[in-house]
C-alpha distance (Angstrom), angle and dihedral (degrees) to the residues before:
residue distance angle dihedral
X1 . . .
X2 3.66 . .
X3 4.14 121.1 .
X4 3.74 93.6 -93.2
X5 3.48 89.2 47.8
X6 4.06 96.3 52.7
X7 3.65 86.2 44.6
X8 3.73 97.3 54.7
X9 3.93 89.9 47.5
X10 4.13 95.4 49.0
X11 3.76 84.7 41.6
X12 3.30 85.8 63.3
X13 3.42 123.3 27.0
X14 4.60 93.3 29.0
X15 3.88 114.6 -130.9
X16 3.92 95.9 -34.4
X17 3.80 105.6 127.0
X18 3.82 117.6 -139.1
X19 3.80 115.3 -112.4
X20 3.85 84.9 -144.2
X21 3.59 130.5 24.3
X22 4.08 115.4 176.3
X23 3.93 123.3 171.8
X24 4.39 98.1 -140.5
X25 3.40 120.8 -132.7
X26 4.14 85.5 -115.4
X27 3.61 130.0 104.2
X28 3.82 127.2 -149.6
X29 4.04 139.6 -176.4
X30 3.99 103.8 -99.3
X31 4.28 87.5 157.3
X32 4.04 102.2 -85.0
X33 4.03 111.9 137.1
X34 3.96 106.1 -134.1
X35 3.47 105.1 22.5
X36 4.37 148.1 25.2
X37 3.57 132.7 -110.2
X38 3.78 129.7 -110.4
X39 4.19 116.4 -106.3
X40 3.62 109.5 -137.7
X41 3.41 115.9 -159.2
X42 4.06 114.1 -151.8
X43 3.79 123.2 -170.1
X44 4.06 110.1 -155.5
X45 4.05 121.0 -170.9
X46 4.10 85.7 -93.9
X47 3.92 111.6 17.4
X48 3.98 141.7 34.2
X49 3.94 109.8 -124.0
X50 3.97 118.3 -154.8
X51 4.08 109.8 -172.0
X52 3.87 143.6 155.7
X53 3.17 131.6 172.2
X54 4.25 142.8 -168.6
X55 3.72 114.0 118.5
X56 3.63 96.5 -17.1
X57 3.42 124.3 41.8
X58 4.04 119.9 -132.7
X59 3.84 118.2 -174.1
X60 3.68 134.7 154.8
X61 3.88 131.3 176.0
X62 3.99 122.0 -165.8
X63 3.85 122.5 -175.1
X64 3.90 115.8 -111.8
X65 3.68 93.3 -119.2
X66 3.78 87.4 62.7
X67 3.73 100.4 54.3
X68 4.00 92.1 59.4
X69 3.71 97.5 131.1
X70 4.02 94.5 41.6
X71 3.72 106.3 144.0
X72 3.95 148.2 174.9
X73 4.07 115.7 -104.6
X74 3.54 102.4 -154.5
X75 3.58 101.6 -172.2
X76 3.97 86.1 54.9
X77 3.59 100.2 35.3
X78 4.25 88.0 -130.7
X79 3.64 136.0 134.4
X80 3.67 107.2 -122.8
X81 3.59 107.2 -151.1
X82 3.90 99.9 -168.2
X83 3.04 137.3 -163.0
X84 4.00 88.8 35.1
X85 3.82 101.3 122.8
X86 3.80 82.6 156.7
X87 3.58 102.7 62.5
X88 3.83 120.0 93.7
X89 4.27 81.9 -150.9
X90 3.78 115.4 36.4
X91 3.71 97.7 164.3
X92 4.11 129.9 59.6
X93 3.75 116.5 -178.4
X94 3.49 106.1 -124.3
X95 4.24 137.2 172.8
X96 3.83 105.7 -102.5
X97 3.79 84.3 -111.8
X98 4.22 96.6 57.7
X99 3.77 80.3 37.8
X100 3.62 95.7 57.3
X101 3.69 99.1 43.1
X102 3.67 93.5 61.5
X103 3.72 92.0 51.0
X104 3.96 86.0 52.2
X105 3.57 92.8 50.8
X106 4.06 88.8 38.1
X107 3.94 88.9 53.1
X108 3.62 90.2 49.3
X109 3.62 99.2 48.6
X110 4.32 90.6 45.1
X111 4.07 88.3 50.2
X112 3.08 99.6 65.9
């Protein structure tokens, strides 16, 4: 993560440390001229945080317990998060690996 990155997360969330912080293969409008921004996706104890950041700022948090039926599209190579009606991105292209520790850690957290 770059500095405005880190900022926008402890801005945010306060001095908790994510238990898993991945920089998505996907690309979205934060305000630069020639080129997109990263989407980091963040998993807390309690809630899934999607941000980027460059001129604008784009950040989104979603509880655990509403990501239940988050899963990997193979054919796409995306993280589904579902059901996330709210989020302006639901999807983050991800390696099967990335993808499949966050469903670990999501299966974890929704277990207990």
């Amino acid at each position: 993560m770059n500095n405005l990155e880190k900022q926008l997360l402890r801005d945010q969330i306060g001095a908790a440390e994510p238990r898993l912080q991945l920089c998505t293969k996907a690309k979205i409008d934060t305000g630069r001229w020639w080129r997109k921004s990263p989407l980091w996706l963040c998993v807390m104890d309690d809630e899934l945080v999607l941000l980027s950041v460059s001129r604008r700022r784009y950040i989104e948090r979603l509880p655990l317990s509403a990501s239940q039926q988050t899963h990997y599209n193979h054919s796409t190579g995306e993280l589904v998060i579902e059901p996330a009606d709210s989020l302006q991105y639901n999807r983050a292209a991800l390696s099967p690996r990335d993808a499949l520790r966050v469903l670990k850690f999501l299966k974890s957290k929704t277990n207990n």
